[in-house]
N, C-alpha and C positions, 0 to 999 in steps of 0.2 A: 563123139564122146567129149565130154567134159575137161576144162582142163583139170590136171592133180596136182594141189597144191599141201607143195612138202618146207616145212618151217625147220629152220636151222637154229639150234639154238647151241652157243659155243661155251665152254665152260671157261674160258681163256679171256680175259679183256686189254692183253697185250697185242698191241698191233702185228706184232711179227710172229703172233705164236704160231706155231705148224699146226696146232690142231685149230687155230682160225686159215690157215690154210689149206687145211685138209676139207672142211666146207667150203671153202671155193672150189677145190677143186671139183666135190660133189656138184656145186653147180654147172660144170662143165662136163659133168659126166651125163645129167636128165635129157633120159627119151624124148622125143619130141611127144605133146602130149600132158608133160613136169614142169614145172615150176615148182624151180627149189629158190630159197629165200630165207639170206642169214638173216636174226633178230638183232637190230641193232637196239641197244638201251638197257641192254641187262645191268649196264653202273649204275644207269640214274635211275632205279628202283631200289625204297630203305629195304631194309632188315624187317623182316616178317615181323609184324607187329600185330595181335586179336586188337589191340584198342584203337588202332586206328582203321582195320579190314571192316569199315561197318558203312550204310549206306551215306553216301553225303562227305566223308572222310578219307574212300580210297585217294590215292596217291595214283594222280593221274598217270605213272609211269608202269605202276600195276595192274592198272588197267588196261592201259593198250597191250601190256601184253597179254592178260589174260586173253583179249579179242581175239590177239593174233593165233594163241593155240588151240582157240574154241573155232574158227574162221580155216584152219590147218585141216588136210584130209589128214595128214600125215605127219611127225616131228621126227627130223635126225636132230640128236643127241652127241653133241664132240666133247669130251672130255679130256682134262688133262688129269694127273696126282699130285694133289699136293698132300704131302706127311701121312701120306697112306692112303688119303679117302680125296671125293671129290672137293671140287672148288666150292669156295663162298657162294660165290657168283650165280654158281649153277643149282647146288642146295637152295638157295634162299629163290631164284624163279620157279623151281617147282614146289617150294612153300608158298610162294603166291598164287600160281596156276590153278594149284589143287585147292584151293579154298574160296568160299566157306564150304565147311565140312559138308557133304552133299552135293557139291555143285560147283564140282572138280573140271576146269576146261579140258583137262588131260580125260576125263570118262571115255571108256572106248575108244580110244585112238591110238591108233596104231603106232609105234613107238620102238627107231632103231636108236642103238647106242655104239658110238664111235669112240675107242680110247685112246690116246699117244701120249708116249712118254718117253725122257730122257734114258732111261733103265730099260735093262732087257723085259721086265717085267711084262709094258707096255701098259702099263696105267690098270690091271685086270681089280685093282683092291679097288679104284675108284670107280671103275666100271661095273662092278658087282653092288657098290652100294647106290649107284646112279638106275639101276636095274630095280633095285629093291625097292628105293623110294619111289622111282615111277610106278612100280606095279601098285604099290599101297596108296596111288594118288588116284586110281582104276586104269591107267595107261595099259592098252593089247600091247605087249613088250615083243620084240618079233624078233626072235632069238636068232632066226637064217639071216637075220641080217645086220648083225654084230659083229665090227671088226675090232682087231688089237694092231695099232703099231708100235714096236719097240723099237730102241736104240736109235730115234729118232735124228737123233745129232750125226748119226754117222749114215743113216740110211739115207736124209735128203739132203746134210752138209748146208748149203747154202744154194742147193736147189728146192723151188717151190715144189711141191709132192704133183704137182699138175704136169710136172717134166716126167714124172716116172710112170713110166707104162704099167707096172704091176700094180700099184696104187691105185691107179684111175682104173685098172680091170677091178679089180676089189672095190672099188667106192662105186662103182656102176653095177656092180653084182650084189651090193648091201641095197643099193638105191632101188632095183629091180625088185628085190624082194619086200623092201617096206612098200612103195606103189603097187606092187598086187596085193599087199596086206590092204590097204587104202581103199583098194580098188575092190573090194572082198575075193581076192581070185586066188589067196593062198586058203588053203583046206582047211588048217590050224594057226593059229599063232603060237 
């Protein structure tokens, strides 16, 4: 078998954020078999722009990413909230990813979402619009494998989320379930 390659893309561009944390930890969680792999460069792509998304004008930074999610069996998705909804950061790559109109790198591809948040909430308003916009980008959204962490501040304090055993069972049991979406071996998405 092939290796599965699953693309991490973080909604966070702070170094210490725990939901850039929480994809590392994912990467410590992949079966042998996975290749999980954060996207580094989500800053140095602009602001979704049609007049400059045209042949000869992409922004080499849109580019590579687009490759990386067209190149991707698989995308986790980390999200934080900001003021209810998702990040810039993360909004504005899958305004990239998904275009031009038809020729979506996200089409078919199976596609979990990861949210954490300061609040008990656990990020579910950002995660719900990061769900939304994936699906309408054509992303297979893999519902079994969507996690929430709330109250983040107090659940891993000033431990990395790779120290806590229930975490890393939840991020190996989301990761499990997007690789058999990948893999075609879930029934449904």
């Amino acid at each position: 078998m092939s290796q599965t390659r699953i693309l991490a893309l973080v909604g966070s561009l702070r170094a210490a954020s725990i939901n850039r944390q929480l994809a590392e930890a994912a990467v410590h969680t992949a079966p042998d078999g996975v290749e999980v792999v954060i996207y580094e460069g989500l800053g140095d792509i602009p602001f979704y722009n049609e007049d400059i998304d045209v042949s000869g004008s992409v922004p080499a930074a849109a580019e590579a990413l687009r490759a990386a999610v067209d190149a991707a069996d698989g995308v986790l998705v980390v999200t934080p909230e900001y003021n209810g909804t998702l990040s810039a950061v993360l909004k504005n790559a899958i305004d990239w990813a998904s275009r031009p109109y038809g020729a979506s790198a996200f089409a078919d591809t199976p596609v979990a979402v990861i949210s954490a948040s300061v609040s008990p909430n656990a990020a579910q308003w950002a995660h719900g619009d990061a769900v939304k916009a994936l699906g309408v980008a054509g992303a297979k959204v893999v519902e079994s494998a969507h996690l929430h962490f709330g109250a983040i501040g107090e659940r891993f304090g000033s431990a990395h989320p790779r120290e806590d055993a229930e975490a890393l069972t939840e991020l190996a049991g989301a990761l499990r379930e997007l690789v058999e979406a990948a893999r075609g071996e879930l029934a449904s998405v």
